[in-house]
C-alpha positions in Angstrom: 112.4 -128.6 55.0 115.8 -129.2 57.2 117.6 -126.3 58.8 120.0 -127.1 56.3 118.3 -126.6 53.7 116.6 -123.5 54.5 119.7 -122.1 55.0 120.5 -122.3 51.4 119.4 -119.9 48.8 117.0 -121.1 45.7 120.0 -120.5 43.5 122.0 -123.7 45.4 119.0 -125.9 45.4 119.9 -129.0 42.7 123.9 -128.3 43.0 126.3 -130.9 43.9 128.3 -130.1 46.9 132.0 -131.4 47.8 132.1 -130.5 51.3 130.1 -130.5 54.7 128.1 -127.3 54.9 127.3 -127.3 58.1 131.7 -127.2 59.0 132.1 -124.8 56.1 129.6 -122.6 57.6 131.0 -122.8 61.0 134.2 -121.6 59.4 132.4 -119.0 57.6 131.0 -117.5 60.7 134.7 -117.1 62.6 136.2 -115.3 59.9 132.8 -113.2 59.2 132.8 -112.5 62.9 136.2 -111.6 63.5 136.6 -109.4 60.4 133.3 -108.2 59.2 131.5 -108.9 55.8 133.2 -105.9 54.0 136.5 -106.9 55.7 136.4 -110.5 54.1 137.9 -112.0 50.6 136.5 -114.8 48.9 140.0 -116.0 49.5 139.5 -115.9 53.0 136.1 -117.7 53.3 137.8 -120.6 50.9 140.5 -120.7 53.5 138.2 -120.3 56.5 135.8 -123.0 55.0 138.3 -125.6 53.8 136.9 -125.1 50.7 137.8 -124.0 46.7 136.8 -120.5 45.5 135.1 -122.8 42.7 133.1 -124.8 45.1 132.3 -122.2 46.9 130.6 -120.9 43.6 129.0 -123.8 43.1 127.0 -123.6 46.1 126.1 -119.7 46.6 125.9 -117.6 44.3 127.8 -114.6 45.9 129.2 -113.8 49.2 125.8 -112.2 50.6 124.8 -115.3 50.0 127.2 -117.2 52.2 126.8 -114.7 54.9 123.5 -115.2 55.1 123.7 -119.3 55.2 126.3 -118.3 58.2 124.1 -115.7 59.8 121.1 -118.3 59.6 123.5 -121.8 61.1 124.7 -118.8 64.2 121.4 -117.8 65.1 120.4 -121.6 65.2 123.4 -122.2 67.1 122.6 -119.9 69.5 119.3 -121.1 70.2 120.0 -124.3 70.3 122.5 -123.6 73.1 119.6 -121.9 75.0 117.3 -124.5 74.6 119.4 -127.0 76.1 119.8 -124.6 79.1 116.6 -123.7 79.6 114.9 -127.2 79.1 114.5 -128.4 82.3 113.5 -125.2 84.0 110.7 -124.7 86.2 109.9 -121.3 86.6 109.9 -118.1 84.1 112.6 -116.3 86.4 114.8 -119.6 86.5 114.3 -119.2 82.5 115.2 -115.6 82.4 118.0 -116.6 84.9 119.7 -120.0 82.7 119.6 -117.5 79.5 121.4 -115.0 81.4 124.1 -117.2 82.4 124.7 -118.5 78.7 125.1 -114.5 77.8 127.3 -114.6 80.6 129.4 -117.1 79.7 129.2 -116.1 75.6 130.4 -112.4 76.6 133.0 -113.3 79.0 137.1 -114.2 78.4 138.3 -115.4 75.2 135.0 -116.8 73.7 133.6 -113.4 74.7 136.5 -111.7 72.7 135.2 -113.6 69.7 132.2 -111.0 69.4 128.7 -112.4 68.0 127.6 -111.8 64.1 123.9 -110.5 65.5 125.6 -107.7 66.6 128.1 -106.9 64.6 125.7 -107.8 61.5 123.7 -105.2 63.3 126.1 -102.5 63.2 127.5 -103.1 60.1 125.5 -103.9 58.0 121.3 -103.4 58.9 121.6 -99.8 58.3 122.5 -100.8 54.6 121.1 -104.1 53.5 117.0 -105.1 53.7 117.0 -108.3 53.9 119.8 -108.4 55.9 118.0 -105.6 58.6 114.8 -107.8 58.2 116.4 -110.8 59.5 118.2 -109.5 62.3 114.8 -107.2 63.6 112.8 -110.7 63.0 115.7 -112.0 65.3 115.8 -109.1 67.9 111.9 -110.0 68.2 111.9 -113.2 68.8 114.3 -112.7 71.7 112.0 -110.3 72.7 109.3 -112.4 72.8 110.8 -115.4 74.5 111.7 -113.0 77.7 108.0 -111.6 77.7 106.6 -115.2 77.7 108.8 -116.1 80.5 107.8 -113.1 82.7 104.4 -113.8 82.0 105.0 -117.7 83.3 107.0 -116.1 85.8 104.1 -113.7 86.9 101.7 -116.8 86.4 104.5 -119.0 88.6 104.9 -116.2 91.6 108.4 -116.2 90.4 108.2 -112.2 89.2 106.8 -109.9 90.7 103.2 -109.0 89.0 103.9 -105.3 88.8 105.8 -104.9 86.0 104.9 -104.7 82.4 106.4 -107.7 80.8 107.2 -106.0 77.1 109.2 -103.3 78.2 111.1 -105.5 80.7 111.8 -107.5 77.8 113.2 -105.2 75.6 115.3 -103.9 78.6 116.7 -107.4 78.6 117.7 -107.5 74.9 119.4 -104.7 75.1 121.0 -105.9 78.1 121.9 -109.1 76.4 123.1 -107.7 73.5 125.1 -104.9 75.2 126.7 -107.8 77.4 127.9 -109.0 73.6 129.5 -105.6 72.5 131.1 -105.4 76.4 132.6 -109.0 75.8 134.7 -108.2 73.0 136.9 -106.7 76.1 137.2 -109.9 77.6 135.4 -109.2 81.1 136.1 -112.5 83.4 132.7 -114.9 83.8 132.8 -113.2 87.3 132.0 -109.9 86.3 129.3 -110.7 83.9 127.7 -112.9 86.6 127.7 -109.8 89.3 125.7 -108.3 87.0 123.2 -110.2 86.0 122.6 -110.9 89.1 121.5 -107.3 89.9 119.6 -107.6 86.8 117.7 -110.3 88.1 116.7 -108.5 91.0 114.8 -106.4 89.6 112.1 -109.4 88.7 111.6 -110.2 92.6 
C-alpha cells in the first residue's frame, strides 16, 4: 500500500476522485494549521483545497476524516525532509545535529510563524479525540526513538559521550524540538534558534 493510499480512510477506497490529493492535502494542512480543526468550515477546506464541497464528499466522509489524510501527508512530509538531511551522515551526533538544524530552520521567521499541526493537533485536540491522541503519541515515539538510536550510534561512534542514558536524553530532545515549534510561532530569526541548539548539543560531548 502507497502512502497515498494509506492516508485514505476505508470509506474513500473505490471513489472516483477529481483532483490531486496529495495538492488538496497540502492545502488542507495550511488552513488546518493556521486556524485549528474546530476553527475551520467545510467552506474553507473547499477553498483551501481547490476543491467542491461535493468532491470533497466524495472522497472523505467527514472533516475528521480529512484532517486526518492531512495530519498523515504532514507527518510524512516532515520526515521526508529529515531523511534527506540526515542521509549522508556519519555519526549519531552529526544526526542529532542535521535534525536540529531542520527544527531550526522549521521554527524560525515566517515559515516558523506558520506553526506545525503535531503540535497544535496536540493541544487541541489529543486531550479530546482517541484516535487522534493515538496517532500523535505513536508519532511523539517514534521521534523518540530515532534520537535514542542515534545516541546509541553516537556512543558506539565516540561521537556522545557514554555517560548518559540515551532515553531520557531523547525525550529531553522532543520536548526541545517540539517547544522550538510552539517558540516559532513568534518568528525568532534562524540565528537565534541556531545559538541554541548549539548549547543543546553540547551537552552530548
Amino acid at each position: 500500500m502507497t502512502q497515498k493510499q494509506a492516508s485514505l480512510t476505508a470509506g474513500q477506497r473505490g471513489r472516483p476522485r477529481e483532483f490531486d490529493i496529495d495538492a488538496a492535502l497540502d492545502g488542507a494542512i495550511a488552513v488546518f494549521t493556521q486556524k485549528g480543526f474546530h476553527g475551520v468550515s467545510v467552506s474553507d477546506l473547499a477553498g483551501a483545497m481547490k476543491v467542491s464541497a461535493g468532491s470533497l464528499y466524495k472522497a472523505f466522509p467527514d472533516k475528521q476524516a480529512i484532517f486526518m489524510a492531512a495530519l498523515n501527508r504532514y507527518i510524512m512530509l516532515r520526515q521526508q525532509q529529515v531523511a534527506q538531511k540526515t542521509a549522508a551522515v556519519e555519526t549519531g551526533y552529526d544526526g542529532i545535529a542535521a535534525i536540529l538544524q531542520v527544527y531550526a530552520e522549521l521554527a524560525s521567521g515566517a515559515v516558523g510563524q506558520l506553526g506545525c499541526l503535531v503540535v497544535a493537533s496536540n493541544v487541541e485536540l489529543a486531550s479530546n479525540d482517541a484516535d487522534i491522541a493515538a496517532r500523535i503519541h505513536s508519532q511523539l515515539c517514534s521521534y523518540e526513538q530515532r534520537f535514542v538510536d542515534l545516541i546509541t550510534k553516537g556512543q558506539k561512534d565516540g561521537s556522545i559521550r557514554g555517560d548518559i542514558a540515551p532515553e531520557s536524553v531523547a525525550t529531553l530532545l522532543v520536548c526541545l524540538t517540539q517547544g522550538m515549534r510552539v517558540v516559532g510561532k513568534g518568528g525568532p530569526t534562524l540565528a537565534t534558534m541556531q545559538q541554541m541548539i548549539a548549547q543543546a548539543l553540547k551537552m552530548l560531548v
